[in-house]
N, C-alpha and C positions, 0 to 999 in steps of 0.2 A: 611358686617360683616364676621369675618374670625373667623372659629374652625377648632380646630380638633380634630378625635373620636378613639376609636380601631375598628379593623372593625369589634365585636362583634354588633354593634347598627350602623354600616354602612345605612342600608336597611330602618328602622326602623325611623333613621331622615331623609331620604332623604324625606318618607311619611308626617315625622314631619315638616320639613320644607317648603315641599306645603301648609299644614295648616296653617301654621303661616303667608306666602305669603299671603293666601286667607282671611285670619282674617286684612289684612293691614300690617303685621310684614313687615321690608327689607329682600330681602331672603340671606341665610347663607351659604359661599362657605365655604361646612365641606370637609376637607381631612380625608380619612380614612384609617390608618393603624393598624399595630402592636402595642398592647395597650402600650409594653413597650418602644416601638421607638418614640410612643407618647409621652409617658409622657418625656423621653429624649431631645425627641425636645421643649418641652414648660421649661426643666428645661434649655436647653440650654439659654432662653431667646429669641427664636423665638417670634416675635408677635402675639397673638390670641387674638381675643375678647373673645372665650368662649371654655372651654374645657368637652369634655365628654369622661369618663373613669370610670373602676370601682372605687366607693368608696372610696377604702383604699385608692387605686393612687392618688385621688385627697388629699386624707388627707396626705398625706405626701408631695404632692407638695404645700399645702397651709403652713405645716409646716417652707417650706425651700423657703416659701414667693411668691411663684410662680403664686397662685391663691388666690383667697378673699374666705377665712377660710369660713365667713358668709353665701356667698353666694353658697355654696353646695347646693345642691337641687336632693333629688332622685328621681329619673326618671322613671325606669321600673326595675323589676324583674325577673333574666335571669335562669331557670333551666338549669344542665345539664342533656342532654338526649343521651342514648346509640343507636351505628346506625350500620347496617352490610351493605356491598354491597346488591345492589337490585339481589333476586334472588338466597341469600344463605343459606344455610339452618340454621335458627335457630327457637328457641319458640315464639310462638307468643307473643303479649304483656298482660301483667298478667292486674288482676281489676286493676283499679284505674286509668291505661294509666302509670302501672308501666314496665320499662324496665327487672327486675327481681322481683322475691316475695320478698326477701329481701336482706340485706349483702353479708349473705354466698350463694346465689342463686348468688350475683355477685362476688365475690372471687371464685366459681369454673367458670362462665365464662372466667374471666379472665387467669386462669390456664389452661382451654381449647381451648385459642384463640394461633396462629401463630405469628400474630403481633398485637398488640396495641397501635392505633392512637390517640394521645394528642394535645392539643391547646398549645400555648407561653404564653396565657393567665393564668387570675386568676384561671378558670377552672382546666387548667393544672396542673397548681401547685399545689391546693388544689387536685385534682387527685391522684399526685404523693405522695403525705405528705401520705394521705390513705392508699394507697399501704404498703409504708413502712410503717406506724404504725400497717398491717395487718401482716408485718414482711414478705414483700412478695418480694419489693423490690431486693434482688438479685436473687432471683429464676424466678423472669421475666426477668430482666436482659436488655440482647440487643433485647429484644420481645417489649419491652416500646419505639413508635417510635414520638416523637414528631415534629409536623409541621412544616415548615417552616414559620418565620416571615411573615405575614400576606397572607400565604396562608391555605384555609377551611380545616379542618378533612375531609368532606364530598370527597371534591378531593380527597384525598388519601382513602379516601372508592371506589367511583368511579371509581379510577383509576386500585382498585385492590393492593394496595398498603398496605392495613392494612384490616384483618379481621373483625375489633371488634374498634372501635372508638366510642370518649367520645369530645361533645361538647354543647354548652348550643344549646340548642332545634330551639333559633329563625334562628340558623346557618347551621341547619338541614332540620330544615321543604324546602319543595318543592324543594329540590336539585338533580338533576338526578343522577340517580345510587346510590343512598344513600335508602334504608328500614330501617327506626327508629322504635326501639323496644321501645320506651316509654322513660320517665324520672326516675331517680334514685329513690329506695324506700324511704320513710323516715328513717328509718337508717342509711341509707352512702348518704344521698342527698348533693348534693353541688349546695346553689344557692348563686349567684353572683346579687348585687344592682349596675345597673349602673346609675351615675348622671353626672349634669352637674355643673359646676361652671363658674365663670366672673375672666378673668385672669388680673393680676393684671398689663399685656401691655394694657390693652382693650384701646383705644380710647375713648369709647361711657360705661363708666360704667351703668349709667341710663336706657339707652338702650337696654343694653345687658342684665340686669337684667328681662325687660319686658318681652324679648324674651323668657327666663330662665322661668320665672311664667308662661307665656304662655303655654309652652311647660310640665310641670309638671300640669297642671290644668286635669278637669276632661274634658274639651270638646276635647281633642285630645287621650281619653281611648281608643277609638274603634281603633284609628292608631294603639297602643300599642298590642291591643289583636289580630290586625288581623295579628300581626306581631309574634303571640306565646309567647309574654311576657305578664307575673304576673303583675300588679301593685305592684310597690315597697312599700316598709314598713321600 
């Protein structure tokens, strides 16, 4: 059986997918990239049996026929979390496992960072929309450095490359040279539902479907949580 994922939930099915082996499933050679070169390629009409991307992407590619509308099924629930290089000086992380106390605790970050590093993804975008609805957008300007197609924030934290990065948390956690300050308050939080759907090349609809309930079921939560994602909703 053939998917493919963004590499936000790369990690995350690879773990999924030894389960599913272990429960009897066939195991699932997932390609992981760029959520948006993903989705690009299954719009292309490349064959997959089953695609995993955020949400919306798959509702738009089920729109323009690409995947089986029905079979959307969410998966896990991605926060994003703020991260500085290991080693730099900022505040620690506020109650809650909050990266700021709230908004304007993150709008002056932001106005006091050098550079800030952004995903290609959903994150991203929704990132950036924030920004400018804070009216902040050209006053940060070329400070706003976004990733390379399907390379981590965490690298360009690592690498020194960006002060101040914003990427959902499971992309963060355990990453060398990366210190996470936590996830975003509830006022400026951006969480992202990633799912999975049975594309409408599938081979094995039936099949793939099993695979799909499988994998949204409760006996593979613990993969999910050891991975820093929510339970979607």
């Amino acid at each position: 059986m053939k998917a493919v994922s963004s590499m936000a939930t790369r990690n995350v099915l690879a773990d999924l997918n030894s389960a599913a082996s272990g429960a009897g499933f066939s195991p699932i050679d997932v390609e992981s990239l760029g959520g948006v070169d993903a989705a690009k390629r299954v719009a292309a009409g490349e064959p997959f049996d089953l695609v995993f991307l955020a949400v919306d992407a798959l509702q738009r590619l089920a729109a323009d026929g690409h995947v089986d509308a029905a079979s959307i099924t969410p998966l896990v629930l991605s926060q994003v979390a703020a991260g500085v290089p290991s080693g730099f000086d900022a505040p620690a992380t506020h109650d809650g496992g909050f990266a700021f106390v709230d908004a304007a605790g993150m709008r002056a970050a932001l106005l006091a960072a050098d550079r800030i590093g952004y995903s290609t993804g959903p994150s991203g975008t929704a990132l950036v929309a924030m920004i400018d609805g804070w009216g902040l957008g050209e006053t940060l300007g070329e400070r706003l450095v976004q990733a390379r197609p399907g390379i981590p924030v965490a690298r360009a934290l690592a690498e020194g490359e960006v002060d101040l990065g914003f990427q959902q948390l499971s992309e963060l956690v355990g990453q060398p040279g990366v210190r996470i300050l936590g996830v975003l308050p509830p006022d400026c939080a951006i969480d992202t539902v990633f799912a999975g759907a049975v594309a409408t090349a599938v081979s094995d609809p039936a099949g793939a479907r099993e695979v799909l309930d499988f994998l949204a079921s409760d006996a593979v939560a613990p993969v999910k949580a050891a991975h820093s994602f929510a339970p979607a909703r």
